[in-house]
N, C-alpha and C positions, 0 to 999 in steps of 0.2 A: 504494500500500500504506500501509496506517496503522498506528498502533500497538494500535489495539483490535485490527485484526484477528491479528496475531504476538501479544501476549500476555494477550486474552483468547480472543477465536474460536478459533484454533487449539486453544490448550488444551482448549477444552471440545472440539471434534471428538475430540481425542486421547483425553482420557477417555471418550468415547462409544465409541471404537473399540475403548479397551483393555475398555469395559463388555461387548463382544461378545465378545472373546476372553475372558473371565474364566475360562472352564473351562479354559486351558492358563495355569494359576497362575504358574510359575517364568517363560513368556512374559512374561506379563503385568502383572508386579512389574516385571520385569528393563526389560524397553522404559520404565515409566514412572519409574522411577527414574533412566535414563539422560536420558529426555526430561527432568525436572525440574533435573537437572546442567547438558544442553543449553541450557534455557533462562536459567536464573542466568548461563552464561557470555555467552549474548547478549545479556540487558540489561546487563551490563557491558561489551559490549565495542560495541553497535550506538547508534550517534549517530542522535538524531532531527532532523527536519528537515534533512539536510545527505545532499547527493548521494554514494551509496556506490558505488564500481567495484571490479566483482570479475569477472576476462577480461575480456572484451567486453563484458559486462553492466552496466548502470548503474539502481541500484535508489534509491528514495526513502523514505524514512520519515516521514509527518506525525506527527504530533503531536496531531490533532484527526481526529472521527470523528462526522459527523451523522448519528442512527441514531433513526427512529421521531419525529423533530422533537422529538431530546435529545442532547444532544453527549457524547460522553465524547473527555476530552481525557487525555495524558500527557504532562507536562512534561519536560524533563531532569532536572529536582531530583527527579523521583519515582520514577527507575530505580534507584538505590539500596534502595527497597521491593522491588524486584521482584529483586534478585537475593538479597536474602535471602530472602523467601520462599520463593521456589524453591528455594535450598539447601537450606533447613531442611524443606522435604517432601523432597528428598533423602534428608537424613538420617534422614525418619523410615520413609520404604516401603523403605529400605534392608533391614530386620530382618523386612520381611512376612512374608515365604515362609517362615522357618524357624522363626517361633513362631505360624505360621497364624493370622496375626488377622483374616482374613474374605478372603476375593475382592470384594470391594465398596470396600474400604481403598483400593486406590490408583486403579482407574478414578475412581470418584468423591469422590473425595480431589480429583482435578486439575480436576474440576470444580468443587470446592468452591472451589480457590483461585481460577480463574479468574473466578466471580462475586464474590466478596470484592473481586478487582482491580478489577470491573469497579465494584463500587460505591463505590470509591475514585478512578476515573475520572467519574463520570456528574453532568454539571450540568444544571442547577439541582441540587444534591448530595440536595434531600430525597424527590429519587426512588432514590438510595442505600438509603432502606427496602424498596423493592419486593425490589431483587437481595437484602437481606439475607434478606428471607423467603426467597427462593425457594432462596437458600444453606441456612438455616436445614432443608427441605424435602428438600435432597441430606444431609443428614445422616442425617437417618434411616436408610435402609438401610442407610449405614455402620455405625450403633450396632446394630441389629434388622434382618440379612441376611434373605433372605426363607426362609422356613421357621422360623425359630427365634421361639420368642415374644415376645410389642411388653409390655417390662420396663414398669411403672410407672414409672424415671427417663426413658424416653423420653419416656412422656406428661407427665409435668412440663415435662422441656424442650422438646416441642413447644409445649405450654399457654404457659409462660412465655416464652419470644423469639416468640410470635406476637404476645401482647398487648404484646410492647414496641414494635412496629413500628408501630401504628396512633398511639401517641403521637410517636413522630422524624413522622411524615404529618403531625400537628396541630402538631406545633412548627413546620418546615417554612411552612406555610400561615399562622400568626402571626406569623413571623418578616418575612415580606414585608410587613405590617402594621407592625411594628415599624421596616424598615424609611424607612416613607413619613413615618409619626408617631415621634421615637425620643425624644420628651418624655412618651409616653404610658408611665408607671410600671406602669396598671395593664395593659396589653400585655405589657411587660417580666417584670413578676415571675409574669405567665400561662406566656409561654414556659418561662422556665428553669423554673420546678415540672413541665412537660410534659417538655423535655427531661431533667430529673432521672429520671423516672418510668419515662421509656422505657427509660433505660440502667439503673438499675437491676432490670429485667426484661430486660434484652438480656445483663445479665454478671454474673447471678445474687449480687445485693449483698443483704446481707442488712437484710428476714427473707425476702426471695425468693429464698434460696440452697439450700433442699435438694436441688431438680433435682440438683444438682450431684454431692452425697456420693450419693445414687441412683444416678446412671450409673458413680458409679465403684465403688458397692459389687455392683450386680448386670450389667454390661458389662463384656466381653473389656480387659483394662487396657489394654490397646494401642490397639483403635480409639476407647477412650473418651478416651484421653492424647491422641491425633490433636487430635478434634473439639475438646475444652475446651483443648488448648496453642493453636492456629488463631487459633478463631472467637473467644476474647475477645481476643486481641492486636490482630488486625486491627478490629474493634470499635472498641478503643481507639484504633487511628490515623484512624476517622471520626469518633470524642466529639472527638477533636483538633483536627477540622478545624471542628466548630462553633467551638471556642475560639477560633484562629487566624481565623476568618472573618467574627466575629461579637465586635468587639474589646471590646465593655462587658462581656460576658458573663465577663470576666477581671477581674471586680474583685472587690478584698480579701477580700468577704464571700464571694464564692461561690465562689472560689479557698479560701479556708479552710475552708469546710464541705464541700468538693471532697478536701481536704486530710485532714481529719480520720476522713470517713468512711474513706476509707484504713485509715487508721490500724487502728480500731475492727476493721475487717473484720480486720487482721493479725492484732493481740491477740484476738481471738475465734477464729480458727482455729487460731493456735498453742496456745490451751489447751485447746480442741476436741480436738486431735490429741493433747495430753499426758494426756488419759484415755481417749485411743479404744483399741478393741483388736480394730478388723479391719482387717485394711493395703487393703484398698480405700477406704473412707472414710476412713483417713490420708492418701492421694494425695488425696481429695479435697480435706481440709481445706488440701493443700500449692496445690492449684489456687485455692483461695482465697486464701490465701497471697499468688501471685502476680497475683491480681485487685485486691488491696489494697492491692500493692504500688506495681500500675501507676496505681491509683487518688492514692494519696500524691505518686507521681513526677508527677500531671498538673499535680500542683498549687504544683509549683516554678518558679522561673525558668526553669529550661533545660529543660522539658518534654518539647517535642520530639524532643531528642539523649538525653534517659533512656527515651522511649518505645521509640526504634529501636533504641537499645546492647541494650535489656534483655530483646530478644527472640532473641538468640542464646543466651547462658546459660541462660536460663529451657528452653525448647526442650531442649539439651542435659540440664540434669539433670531435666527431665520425661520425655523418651525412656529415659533408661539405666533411670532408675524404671519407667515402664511397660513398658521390657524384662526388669527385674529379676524384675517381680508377674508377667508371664505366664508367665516360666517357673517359680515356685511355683504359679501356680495350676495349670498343665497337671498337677501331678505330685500335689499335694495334693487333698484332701478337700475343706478350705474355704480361708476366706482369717481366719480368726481365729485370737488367739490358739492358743488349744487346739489347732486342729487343724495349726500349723506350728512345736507347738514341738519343737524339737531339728532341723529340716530346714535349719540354714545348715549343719551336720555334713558334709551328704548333697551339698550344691548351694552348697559356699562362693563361689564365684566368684558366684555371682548373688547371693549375703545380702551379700556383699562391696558390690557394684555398686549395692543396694538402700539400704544406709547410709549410704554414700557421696550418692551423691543426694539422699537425704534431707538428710542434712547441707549439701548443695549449696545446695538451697531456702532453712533454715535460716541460710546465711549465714558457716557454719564456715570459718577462714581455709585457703589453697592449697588451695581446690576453687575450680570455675568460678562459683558463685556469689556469694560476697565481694566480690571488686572493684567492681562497682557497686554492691552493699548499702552495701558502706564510703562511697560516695561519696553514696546520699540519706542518711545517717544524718549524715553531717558537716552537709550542705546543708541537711537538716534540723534539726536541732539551732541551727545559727547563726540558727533563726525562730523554733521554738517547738520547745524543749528536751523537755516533755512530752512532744509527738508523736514526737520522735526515739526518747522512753523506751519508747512504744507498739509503734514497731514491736518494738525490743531484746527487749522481751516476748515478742513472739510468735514471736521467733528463737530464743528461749530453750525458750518451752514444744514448736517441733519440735524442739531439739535435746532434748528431755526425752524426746521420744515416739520420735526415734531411739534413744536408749538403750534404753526400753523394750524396741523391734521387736528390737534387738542380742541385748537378755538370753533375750528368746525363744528364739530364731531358735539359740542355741548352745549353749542348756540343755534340759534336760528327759528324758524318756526315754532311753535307751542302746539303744535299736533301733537306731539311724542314726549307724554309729564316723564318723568323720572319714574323705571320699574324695570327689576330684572325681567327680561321674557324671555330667556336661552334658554332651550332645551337642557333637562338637569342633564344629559348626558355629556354634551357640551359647556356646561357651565362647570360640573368637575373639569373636565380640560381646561380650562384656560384657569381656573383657579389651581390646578396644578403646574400649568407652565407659567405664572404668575409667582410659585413659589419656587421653580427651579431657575427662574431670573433672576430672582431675590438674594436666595440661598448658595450660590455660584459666585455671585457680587460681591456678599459682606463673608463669605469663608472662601475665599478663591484656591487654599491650601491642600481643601476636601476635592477637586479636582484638579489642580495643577502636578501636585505633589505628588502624585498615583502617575501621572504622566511622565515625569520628568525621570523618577526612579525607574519606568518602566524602561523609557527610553535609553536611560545609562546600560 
């Protein structure tokens, strides 16, 4: 038994399987929510390479997996990926069922993350771009279920992550070049423009970023929060592995402009969002947000420990978000101003939940977001003070645009007096992800510190 096959193969059977059960929904949620719990606890708890006895039984786990004359290997250092991941689709098909955000959500959800694993397993790694496509391809029905109409932000973000993936191929294929000749400059400065170009079409940087506010202004907010919280995080831990694997590629200059682009994308989002005034392209400018953020973070010394810490909080207050918007959208009209104002009156626990989050993203102190903003903004700042002041801005202009969405959301007409009406099932939710904002905030130690150790 290898490790491909426990946590990539499997999973995808799983999701194939929950794809056939999808028409018994509460089924079908429920199993794959369980399985993704199941699974997080066994990359934590199952040793590879080392003989395991359970009764009579004696079971092995390689480490390595030669599949099509291409290995995908998993280390021990890399089980830590896999048990967060898996938590955090936990926690996100946890809420399927009760704000209906598709029968597609969680079967090929577990699909998506099992190719995403797989292409963090797979060497020579610049066959990593095939799986990406072909993840990229499981999306779709997630965002555009079958029946309902294929949105123009789908056809953007198919358009744009397919043309990134042919440039990771030609980086890939100069890099072995680069390799053999590593005095050859003009090899060098070939690559990194290739691999620049790709990732900025794989994680929608701008001016390739409208896909982005597209899917989240005309897509269910939930299955679109899925796909964009995922797909650029895990992204991001293969842009990492160029870095780490490819050590010149980490010098001063392209670590800075690595660095800066960051930045830019922050400040640009947050004052995006501080004149926006439809809350679906607010969560998107917050998904930028966090694209820029992770972008900044790659370009520190301790890269790799800010990449991993930063995908649990991020997660977190993008879920209670995108749990907060589906339930205004279910009830509303639209998602613009106009049409939600005076409705936190009517649904306070979820404008509650919706602020909150936002502020999360934002950086606002005792929510789950601060503690690591606190931590690039210092680490920043001790290099280039400027760029520290970049992102401050763009924390600033979503903490502008949360005020905004507040003033909305609790004024306006007198249709809608003051009264919980959220379904109790829904109102546990968001009074739960209301405390896992809270409690992540003012004890950041109770999650950072499990991380950090894990990661060492």
């Amino acid at each position: 038994m290898s490790a491909f096959l426990v946590w990539v193969a499997v999973p995808a059977l799983v999701g194939l399987g929950l794809f056939v059960l999808r028409r018994f929904y509460l089924l079908s949620v429920s199993l794959g929510t369980l399985f993704c719990a199941g699974m997080s606890l066994l990359a934590w708890r199952l040793p590879l390479d080392t003989d395991i006895q359970f009764s009579r039984f004696t079971f092995y786990i390689s480490s390595a997996q030669d599949l099509f004359g291409r290995q995908f290997v998993l280390e021990a250092r890399d089980r830590p990926i896999l048990v967060v991941v898996y938590l955090l689709a936990c926690f996100w098909f946890f809420a399927v069922y009760w704000i209906r955000a598709g029968r597609m959500l969680v079967p090929l959800g577990i699909v998506l993350i099992a190719l995403l694993i797989a292409a963090l397993m797979v060497e020579p790694f610049l066959y990593a771009g095939l799986l990406i496509a072909l993840a990229v391809l499981v999306c779709v029905p997630i965002l555009a279920p079958p029946g309902s109409p294929v949105r123009r932000g789908v056809l953007r973000f198919l358009t744009s992550l397919s043309l990134g993936v042919p440039f990771i191929l030609f980086t890939g294929w100069i890099l072995a070049g680069v390799e053999s000749r590593p005095g050859d400059l003009f090899l060098i400065y070939r690559s990194a423009g290739l691999l620049a170009l790709g990732f900025v079409f794989l994680l929608g940087i701008f001016p390739f970023h409208t896909w982005v506010l597209m899917l989240s202004e005309d897509i269910h907010p939930y299955a679109a929060g899925f796909v964009l919280s995922v797909l650029p995080w895990m992204i991001s831990l293969f842009g990492l592995g160029f870095l780490d694997h490819y050590t010149w590629l980490r010098s001063d200059y392209f670590l800075t402009l690595l660095r800066w682009a960051g930045v830019a994308m922050v400040a640009m989002a947050g004052l995006g969002a501080a004149f926006e005034i439809h809350l679906g392209r607010i969560y998107g400018f917050a998904i930028l947000t966090e694209t820029g953020l992770i972008l900044a973070s790659a370009g520190l010394p301790n890269a790799s420990a800010l990449l991993f810490e930063l995908g649990a909080p991020r997660t977190v207050s993008l879920a209670v978000w995108a749990l907060a918007l589906s339930v205004l959208r279910s009830r509303s009209k639209g998602m613009n101003f106009g049409s939600l104002a005076g409705w936190g009156r009517a649904y306070p626990v979820a404008a509650a939940a919706l602020i909150l989050a936002q502020f999360s993203v934002a950086g606002v102190p005792i929510l789950a977001g601060f503690p690591l903003r606190l931590t690039i903004w210092n680490t920043l700042a001790s290099m280039d003070i400027f760029a520290a002041l970049g992102l401050v801005l763009g924390s600033l202009g979503m903490i502008a645009s949360g005020l905004r969405v507040m003033a909305v959301l609790v004024t306006g007409p007198q249709d809608n007096p003051w009264s919980i009406t959220e379904p109790r099932e829904v109102l546990t939710l968001m009074a739960l992800a209301i405390f896992f904002l809270l409690f992540f905030g003012i004890f950041p130690q109770v999650l950072t510190v499990p991380l950090f150790n894990t990661l060492q």
